[in-house]
ZASEDREN-202043 format. One record per residue: y, z, x of N, C-alpha, C in turn. Coordinates in steps of 0.001 Angstrom, whole numbers, plus 500000, padded with zeros to 6 digits. Atoms other than C-alpha are relative to their C-alpha. Example, Ala and Ser with C-alpha at 12.3 -4.5 7.8 and 13.67 -1.06 7.14 Angstrom:
498810500000500890495500507800512300501200500000500900498810499940499180498940507140513670501090500730499230
***
This chain:
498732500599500436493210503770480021500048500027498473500024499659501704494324504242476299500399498761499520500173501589500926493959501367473630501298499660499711498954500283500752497038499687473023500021498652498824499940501210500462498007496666470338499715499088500484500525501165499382496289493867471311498887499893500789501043500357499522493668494917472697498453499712499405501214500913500443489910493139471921499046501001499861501610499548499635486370494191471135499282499712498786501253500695500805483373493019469528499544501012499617500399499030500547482188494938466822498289499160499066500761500485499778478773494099467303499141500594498476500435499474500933477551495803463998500274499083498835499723501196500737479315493651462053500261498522500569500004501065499652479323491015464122501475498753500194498203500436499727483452490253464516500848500765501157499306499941498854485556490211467176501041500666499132498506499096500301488829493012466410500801500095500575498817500035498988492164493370467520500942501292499456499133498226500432494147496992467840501309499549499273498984499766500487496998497077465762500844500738500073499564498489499967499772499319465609500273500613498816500434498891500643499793502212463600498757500655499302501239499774500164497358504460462850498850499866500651501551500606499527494858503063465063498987499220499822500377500962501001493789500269462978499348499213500789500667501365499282491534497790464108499951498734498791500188501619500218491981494177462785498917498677500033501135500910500034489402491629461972500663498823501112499601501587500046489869488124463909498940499398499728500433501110500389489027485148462639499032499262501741500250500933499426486479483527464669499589498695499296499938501097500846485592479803464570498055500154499294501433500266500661481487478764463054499037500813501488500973499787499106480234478793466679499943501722500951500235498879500035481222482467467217501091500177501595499672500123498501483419482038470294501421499865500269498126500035499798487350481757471324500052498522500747499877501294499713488469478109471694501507499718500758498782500414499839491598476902474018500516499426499073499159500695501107494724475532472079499202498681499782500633501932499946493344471594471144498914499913500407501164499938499912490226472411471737498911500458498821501010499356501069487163473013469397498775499858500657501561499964499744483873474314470412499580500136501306500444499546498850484503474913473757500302501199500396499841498437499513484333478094475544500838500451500975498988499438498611486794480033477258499237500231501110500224499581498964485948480458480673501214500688501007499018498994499679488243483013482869500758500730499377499784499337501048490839485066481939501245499605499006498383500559500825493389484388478713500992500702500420498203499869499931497145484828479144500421499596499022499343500271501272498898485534476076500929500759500233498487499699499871502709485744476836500078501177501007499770498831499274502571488383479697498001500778499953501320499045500301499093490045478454499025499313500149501357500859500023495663489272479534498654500471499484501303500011500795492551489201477785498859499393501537500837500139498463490080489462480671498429499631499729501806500118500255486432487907480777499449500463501167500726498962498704484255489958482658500023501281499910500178498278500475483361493608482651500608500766500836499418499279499352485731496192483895501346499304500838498792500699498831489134494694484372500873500738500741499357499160499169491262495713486700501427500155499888498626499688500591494786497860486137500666499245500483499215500428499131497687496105486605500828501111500720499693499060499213499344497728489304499336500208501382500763499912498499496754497666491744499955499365501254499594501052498834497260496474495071498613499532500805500705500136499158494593495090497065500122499003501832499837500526498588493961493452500750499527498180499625500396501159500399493123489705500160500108499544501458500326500581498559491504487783503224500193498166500112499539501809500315493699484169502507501721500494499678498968499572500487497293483908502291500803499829498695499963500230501324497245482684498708499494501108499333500217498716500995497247485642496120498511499277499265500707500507501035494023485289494202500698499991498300499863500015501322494298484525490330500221501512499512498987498806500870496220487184488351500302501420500881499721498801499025497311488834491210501576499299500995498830500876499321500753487829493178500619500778501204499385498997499176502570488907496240500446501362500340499427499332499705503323492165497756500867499476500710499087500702499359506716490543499073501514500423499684498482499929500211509641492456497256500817498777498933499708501329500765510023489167494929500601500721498736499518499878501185511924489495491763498890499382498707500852501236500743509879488303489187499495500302498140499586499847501712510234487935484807499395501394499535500074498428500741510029491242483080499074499463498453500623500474501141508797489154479791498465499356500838501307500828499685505756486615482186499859501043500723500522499348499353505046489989483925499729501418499009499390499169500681505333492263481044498354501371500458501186498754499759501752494529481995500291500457501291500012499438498727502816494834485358501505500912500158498971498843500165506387496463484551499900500926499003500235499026500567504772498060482144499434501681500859500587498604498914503237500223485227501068500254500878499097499756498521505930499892488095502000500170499373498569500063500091509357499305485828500519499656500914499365500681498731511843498889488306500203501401501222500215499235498743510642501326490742500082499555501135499866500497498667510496499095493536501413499311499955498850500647500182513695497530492534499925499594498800499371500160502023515681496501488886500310498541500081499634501898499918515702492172490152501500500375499286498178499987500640519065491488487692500358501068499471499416498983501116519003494319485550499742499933498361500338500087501876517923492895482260498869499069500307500703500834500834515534490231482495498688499955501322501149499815498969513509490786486066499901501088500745499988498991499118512080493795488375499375499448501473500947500866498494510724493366492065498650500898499882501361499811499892507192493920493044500228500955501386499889499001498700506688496530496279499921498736501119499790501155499091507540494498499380498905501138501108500719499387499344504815495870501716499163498942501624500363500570498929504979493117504285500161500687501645499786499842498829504725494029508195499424501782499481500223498687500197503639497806506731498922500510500042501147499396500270500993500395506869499863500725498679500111498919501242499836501721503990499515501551500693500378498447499753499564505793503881499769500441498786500572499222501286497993507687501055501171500899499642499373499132500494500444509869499312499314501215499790501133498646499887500096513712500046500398500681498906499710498868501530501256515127496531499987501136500104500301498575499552501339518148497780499704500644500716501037499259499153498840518849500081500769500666501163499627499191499105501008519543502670500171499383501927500225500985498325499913516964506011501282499528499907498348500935499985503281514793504986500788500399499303499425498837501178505121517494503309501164499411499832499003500074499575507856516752501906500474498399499485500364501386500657507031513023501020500524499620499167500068500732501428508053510909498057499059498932499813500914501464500255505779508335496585501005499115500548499675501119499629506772505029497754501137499811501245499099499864498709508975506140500644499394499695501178500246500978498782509163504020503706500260501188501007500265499293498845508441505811506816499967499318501474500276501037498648509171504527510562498978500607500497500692499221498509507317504732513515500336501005500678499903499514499528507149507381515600499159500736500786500860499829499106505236508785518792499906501805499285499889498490499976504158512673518704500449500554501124499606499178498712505564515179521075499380499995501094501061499105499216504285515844523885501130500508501220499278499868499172505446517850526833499451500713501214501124499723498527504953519292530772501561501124500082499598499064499733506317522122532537500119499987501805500606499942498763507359522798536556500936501048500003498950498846499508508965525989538199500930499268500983499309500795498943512046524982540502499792500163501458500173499702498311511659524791544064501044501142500146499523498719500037514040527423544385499308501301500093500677498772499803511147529894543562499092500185500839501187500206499153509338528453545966498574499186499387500824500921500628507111526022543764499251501155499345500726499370501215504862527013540914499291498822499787500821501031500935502505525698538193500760498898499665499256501486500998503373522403536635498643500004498759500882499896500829501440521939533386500156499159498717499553501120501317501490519589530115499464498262500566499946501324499817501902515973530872499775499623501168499855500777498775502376516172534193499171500972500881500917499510498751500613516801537530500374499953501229498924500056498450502333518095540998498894499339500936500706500061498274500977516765544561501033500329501205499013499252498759502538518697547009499724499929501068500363500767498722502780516690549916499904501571501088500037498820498530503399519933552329500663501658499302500178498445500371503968523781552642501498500165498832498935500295501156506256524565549375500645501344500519499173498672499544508659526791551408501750499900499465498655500385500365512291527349549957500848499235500738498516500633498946515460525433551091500493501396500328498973499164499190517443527103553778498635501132500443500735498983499261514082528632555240499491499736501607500474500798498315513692526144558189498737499234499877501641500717500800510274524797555836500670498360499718499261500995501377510493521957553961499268499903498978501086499561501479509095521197550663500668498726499506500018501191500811508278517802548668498777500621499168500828499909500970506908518027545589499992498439499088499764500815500344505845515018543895499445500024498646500495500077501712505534514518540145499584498979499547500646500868501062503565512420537906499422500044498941500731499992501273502612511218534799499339499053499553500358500952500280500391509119533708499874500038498557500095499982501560500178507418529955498482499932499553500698500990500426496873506683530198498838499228501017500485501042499294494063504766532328500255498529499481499997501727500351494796501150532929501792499768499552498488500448500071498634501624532472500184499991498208499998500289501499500249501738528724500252498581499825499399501163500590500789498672526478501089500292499460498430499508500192504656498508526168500114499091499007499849500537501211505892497310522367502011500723499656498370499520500562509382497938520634499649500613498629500655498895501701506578500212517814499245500957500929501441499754499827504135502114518074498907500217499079500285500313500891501290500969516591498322499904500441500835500531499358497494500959516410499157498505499796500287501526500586495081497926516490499976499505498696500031500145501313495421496181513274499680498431500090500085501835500401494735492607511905500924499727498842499016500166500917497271491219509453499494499049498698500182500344501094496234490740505800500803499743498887499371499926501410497265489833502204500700500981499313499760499112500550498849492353500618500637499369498035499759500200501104498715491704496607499790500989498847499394498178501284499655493760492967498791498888499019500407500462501645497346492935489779501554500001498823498943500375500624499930491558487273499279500050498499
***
């Protein structure tokens, strides 16, 4: 990810904490206090613990923070800390400003000036985007996709020819001699298909087993 204004780092050589500037690429001294450390507002001498929030932007403690933008699975229905609903929510363009810095109003433009929505990804499967490859040709990023079964299909000749193969889905039992109509024979043919041992499970989807999780964005 490339350095922008504001972002931190200890310049352990000299022993001061810096802050990116813009232009040029400038790095900035800050002021720390005696004890070498970043103090909440009204506080002196104590230590930050988690991560700061300064107006939209966070200053992250801990190594390797994570982009905003990222969605993960969360096993509680409370978003963890600096992370908020996949739900389609509208939500401030200024107290979200790193996270429309990645999505804009791709998932939606909220009013138009002052909020965007977040990806609403409730009741959904996620699918990998095929960029190309070719399996889901054809694709756009973030395009919603229904359900749908795959083909399948069977085959029988008509009694007329005097019975035949059947083949695909289905499977004849031919109760007796398969002689044409109007020969003085008779002829039953009986068809079936099965979905399945044990009968199918009937739904208004189709869908496989799943368990129903969190779905949340890094902000």
């Amino acid at each position: 990810m490339p350095l922008q204004p504001g972002d931190l780092y200890f310049d352990m050589a000299a022993d001061r904490m810096k802050v990116r500037v813009a232009g040029g690429g400038a790095w900035g001294a800050v002021a720390l206090e005696p004890a070498s450390f970043l103090s909440r507002e009204g506080t002196s001498g104590v230590p930050m613990e988690g991560d700061i929030d300064l107006g939209g932007h966070r200053v992250v403690n801990g190594v390797g923070p994570v982009p905003a933008g990222t969605v993960i699975l969360h096993a509680s229905s409370v978003p963890p800390a600096g992370y908020i609903k996949c739900n389609g929510a509208a939500v401030g363009r200024a107290a979200y400003a790193d996270l429309f810095a990645v999505i804009n109003t791709f998932w939606g433009p909220g009013d138009g000036s002052s909020t965007f929505n977040v990806p609403d990804l409730r009741g959904d499967f996620p699918r990998f985007w095929d960029d190309g490859r070719g399996v889901d040709a054809g694709r756009g990023f973030g395009t919603l996709q229904l359900d749908a079964l795959q083909n399948f299909s069977g085959a029988m000749r008509s009694v007329w020819t005097g019975g035949g193969a059947i083949d695909g889905a289905f499977t004849g039992y031919p109760s007796t001699t398969n002689n044409k109509p109007g020969t003085g024979g008779s002829y039953t043919f009986d068809i079936y298909f099965s979905p399945g041992p044990g009968g199918a499970r009937v739904a208004t989807e189709t869908r496989p087993r799943n368990v129903a999780l969190m779905a949340c964005i890094k902000y």
